[in-house]
N, C-alpha and C positions, 0 to 999 in steps of 0.2 A: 504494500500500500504506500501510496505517495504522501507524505506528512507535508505541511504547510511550507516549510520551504521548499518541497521540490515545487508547491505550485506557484511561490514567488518566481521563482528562476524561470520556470514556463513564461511569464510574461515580460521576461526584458525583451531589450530590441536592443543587441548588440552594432555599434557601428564604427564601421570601419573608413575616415576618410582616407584615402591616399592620394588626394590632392590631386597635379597635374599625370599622367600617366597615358603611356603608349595601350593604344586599345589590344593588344594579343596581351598583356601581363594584368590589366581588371578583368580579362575575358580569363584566363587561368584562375584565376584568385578566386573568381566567383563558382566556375564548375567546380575547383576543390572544395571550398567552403559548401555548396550544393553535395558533392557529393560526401562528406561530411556530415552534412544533416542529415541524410536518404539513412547514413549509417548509424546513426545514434551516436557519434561523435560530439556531436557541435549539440548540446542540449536547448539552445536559444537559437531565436529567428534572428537574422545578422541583417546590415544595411550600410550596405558599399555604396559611395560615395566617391565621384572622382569629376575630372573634369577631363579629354583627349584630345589630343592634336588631330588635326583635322581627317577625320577615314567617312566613309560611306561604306555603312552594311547593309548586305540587301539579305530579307528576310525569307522564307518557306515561300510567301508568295508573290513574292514580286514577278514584275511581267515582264518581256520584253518593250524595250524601249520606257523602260521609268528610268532607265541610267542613260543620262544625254551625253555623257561622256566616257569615250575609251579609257581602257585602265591606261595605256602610255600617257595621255594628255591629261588625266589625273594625277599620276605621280610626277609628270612635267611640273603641275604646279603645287608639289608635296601633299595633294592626298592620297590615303592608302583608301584601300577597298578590300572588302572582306565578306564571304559569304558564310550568315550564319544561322543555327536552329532554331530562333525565336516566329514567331507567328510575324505578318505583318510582311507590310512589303517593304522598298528601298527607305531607307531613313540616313541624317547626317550626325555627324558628332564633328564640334571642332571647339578652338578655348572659349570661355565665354558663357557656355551650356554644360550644365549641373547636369551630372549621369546619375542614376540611381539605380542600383541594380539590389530588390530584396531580396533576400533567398531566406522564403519563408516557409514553413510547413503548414500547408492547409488542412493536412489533421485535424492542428489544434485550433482551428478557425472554422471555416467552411470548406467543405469540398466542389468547388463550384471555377471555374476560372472565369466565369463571364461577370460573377460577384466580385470575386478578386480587381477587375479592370476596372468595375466602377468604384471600387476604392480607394483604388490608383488615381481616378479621376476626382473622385472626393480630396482626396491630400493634395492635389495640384491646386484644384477650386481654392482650398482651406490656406494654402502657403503663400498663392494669389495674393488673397485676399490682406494676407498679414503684411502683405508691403504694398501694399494700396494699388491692389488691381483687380479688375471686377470679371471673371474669365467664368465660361461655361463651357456644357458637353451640348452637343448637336446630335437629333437624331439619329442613329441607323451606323456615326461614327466616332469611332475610339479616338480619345486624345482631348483635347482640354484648348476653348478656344475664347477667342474676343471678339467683341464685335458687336452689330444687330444683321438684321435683312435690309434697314437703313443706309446703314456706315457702312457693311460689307463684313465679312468675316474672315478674321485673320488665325493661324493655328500657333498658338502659344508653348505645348505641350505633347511630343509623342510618345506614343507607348508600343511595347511589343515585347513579349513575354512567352516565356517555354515551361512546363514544368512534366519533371520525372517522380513517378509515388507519389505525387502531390506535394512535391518541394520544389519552390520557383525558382528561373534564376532571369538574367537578362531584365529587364524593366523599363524604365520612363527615362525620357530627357526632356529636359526643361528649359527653354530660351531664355538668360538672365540678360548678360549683358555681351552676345555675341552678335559679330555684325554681317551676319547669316549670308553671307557671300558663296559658302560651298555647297548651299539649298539651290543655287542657281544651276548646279551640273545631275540634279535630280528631277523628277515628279514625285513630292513629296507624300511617303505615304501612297504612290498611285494616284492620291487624287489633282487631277490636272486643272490648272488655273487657282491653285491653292496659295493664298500670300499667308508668309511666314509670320511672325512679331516674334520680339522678346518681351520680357518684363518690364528692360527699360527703355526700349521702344513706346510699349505705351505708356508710360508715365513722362515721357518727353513730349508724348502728341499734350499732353498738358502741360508742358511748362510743367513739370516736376524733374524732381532729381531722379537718377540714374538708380539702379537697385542694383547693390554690391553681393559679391558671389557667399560672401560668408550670414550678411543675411537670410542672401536667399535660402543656404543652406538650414541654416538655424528653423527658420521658416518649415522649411519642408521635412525635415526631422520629427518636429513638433506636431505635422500636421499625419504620416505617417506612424507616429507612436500613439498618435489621439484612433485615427481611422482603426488601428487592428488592436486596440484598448493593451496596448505595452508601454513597458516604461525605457527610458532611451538609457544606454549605457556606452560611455566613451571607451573603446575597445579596441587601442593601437595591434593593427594585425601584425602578425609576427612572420619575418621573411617573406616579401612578397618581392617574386620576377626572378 
């Protein structure tokens, strides 16, 4: 029988930033850590945290023609490209944009992945919100946006997620304060005529200040330990790359 602290311990939310990092060494980090969990390892749900130099991964679904650029005239202008097991089609990472990858067990949650996404999108809304931006979900699609039918809508927030035994890995990127220039050699997401933002895109279109990466972080931490009812624990990973 599990006596009351093993059931504190079930609810941390281990996190791991490791700051700027080459996308193949958080991609490592996070399948061990995943597989880890899967093993009974890792007794807490973990939450990696990073930021990457510019690559484009394309996901299980992408199509032909969402990548408007050859791999040579991508690495001409130093980005890498990487095909990987997460749902979802082509997506970008480069500085600027907060990674989040949770590797959670939905065991001890729900067993559900289409819950899980709009959780994802609840924490986005929720960390939005905490540095003064007002972002929603749109019908029929995943990811976290701004805007109206007005103004036009812009996508703030992508998602794309894998999980094995029901432990996740891969997850959300969030537009802080990058100046989405390597969204231009995509269809992002697939969806075509899609304009990007970040966070402090829109708090510029007002005349505000700019949204800095460590709050945004704090932000979405906060908003990620509220959504899966845990408690956040600062959890320097040990040897990573």
């Amino acid at each position: 029988m599990s006596g009351h602290h093993d059931a504190q311990v079930d609810r941390l939310l281990l996190v791991h930033d490791l700051g700027v990092v080459p996308y193949d060494i958080a991609y490592a980090h996070q399948r061990e850590i995943a597989r880890r969990r899967i093993a009974g390892e890792v007794a807490q749900d973990v939450l990696i945290l990073c930021e990457h130099p510019a690559v484009i991964t394309l996901g299980r679904s992408t199509k032909p023609g969402h990548l408007l650029a050859g791999e040579g005239a991508l690495a001409a202008l130093g980005v890498e490209l990487r095909e990987v097991e997460r749902g979802g089609d082509v997506t970008v990472h480069e500085p600027g944009q907060l990674v989040a990858y949770p590797v959670i067990d939905l065991k001890r949650h729900r067993q559900d992945l289409h819950w899980y996404l709009r959780q994802l999108e609840e924490a986005i809304m929720r960390a939005s919100a905490m540095v003064g931006v007002a972002s929603e979900r749109r019908a029929g699609l995943t990811g976290v946006w701004c805007g109206d039918d007005d103004d036009g809508w812009r996508k703030l927030a992508s998602i794309g997620v894998h999980a094995r035994d029901w432990v996740t890995w891969h997850g959300l990127a969030l537009n802080v304060h990058n100046d989405l220039a390597t969204f231009a050699h995509v269809v992002p997401c697939g969806l075509a005529g899609v304009t990007m933002t970040s966070l402090s895109q829109e708090r510029l279109r007002r005349k505000e200040a700019a949204v800095d990466m460590t709050a945004a972080s704090q932000a979405l931490q906060r908003a990620l330990a509220d959504v899966f009812e845990l408690m956040l624990v600062d959890d320097a990973p040990s040897a990573i790359g």
